[in-house]
C-alpha positions in Angstrom: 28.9 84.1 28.2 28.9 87.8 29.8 32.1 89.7 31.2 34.7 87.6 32.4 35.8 87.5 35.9 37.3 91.1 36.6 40.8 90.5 38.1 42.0 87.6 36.0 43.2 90.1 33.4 46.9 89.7 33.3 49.1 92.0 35.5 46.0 92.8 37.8 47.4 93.1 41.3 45.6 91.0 43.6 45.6 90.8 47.5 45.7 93.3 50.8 45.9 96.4 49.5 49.2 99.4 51.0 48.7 101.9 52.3 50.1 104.2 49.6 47.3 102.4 47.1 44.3 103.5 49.9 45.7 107.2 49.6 46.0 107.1 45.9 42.5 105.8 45.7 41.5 108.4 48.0 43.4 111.2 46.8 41.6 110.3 43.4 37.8 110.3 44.9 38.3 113.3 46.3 39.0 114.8 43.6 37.3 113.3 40.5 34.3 111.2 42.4 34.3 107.9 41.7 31.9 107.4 38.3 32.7 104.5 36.8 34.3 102.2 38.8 35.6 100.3 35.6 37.2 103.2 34.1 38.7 104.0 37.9 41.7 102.2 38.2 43.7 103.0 35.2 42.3 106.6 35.6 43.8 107.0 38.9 47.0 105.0 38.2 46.1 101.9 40.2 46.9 98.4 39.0 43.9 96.8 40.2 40.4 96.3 38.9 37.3 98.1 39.4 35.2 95.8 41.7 38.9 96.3 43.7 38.6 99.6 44.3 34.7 99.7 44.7 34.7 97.2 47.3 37.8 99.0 49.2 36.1 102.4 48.7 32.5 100.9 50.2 33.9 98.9 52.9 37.1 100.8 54.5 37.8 103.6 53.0 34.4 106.1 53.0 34.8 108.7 55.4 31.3 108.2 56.5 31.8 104.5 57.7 31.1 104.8 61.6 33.9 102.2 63.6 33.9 101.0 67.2 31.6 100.6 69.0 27.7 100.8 69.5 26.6 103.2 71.2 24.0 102.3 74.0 20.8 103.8 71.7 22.0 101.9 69.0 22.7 98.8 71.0 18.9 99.2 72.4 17.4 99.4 69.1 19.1 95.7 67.9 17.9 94.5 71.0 14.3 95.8 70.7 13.9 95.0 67.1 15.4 91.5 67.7 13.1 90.9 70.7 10.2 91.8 67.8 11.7 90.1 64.7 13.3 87.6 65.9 16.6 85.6 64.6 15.4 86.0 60.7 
């Protein structure tokens, strides 16, 4: 039983996102916080559902996800921690 699958609700927009949906979902974070994630989408005026938006927000959209590179500190941490751990 449970919830069913969140986007097979009819009229759900599915696929890459535009850019004018990432600026409304991140004109609307900025303003209201996200709370529930569920409630999000209609609330903001996007036709897509929550798990959607969460997933965009988390990975690509957070203002505090770092991009690029490593930097060489970082790069000698993995390599020390590997050299300890190992390839679990």
């Amino acid at each position: 039983m449970g919830r069913s699958p969140c986007c097979d609700e009819n009229g759900l927009k599915k696929g890459p996102w535009t850019p004018e949906e990432d600026q409304i979902l991140v004109d609307y974070i900025d303003k209201h916080g996200h709370g529930s994630w569920r409630a999000l989408p209609k609330l903001a005026g996007l036709n897509r559902c929550g798990k959607s938006c969460r997933l965009r927000w988390t990975n690509y959209l957070r203002p505090d996800i770092k991009r690029g590179k490593f930097s060489e500190e970082e790069e000698q941490t993995i390599l020390h921690l590997h050299s300890i751990l190992g390839n679990k």
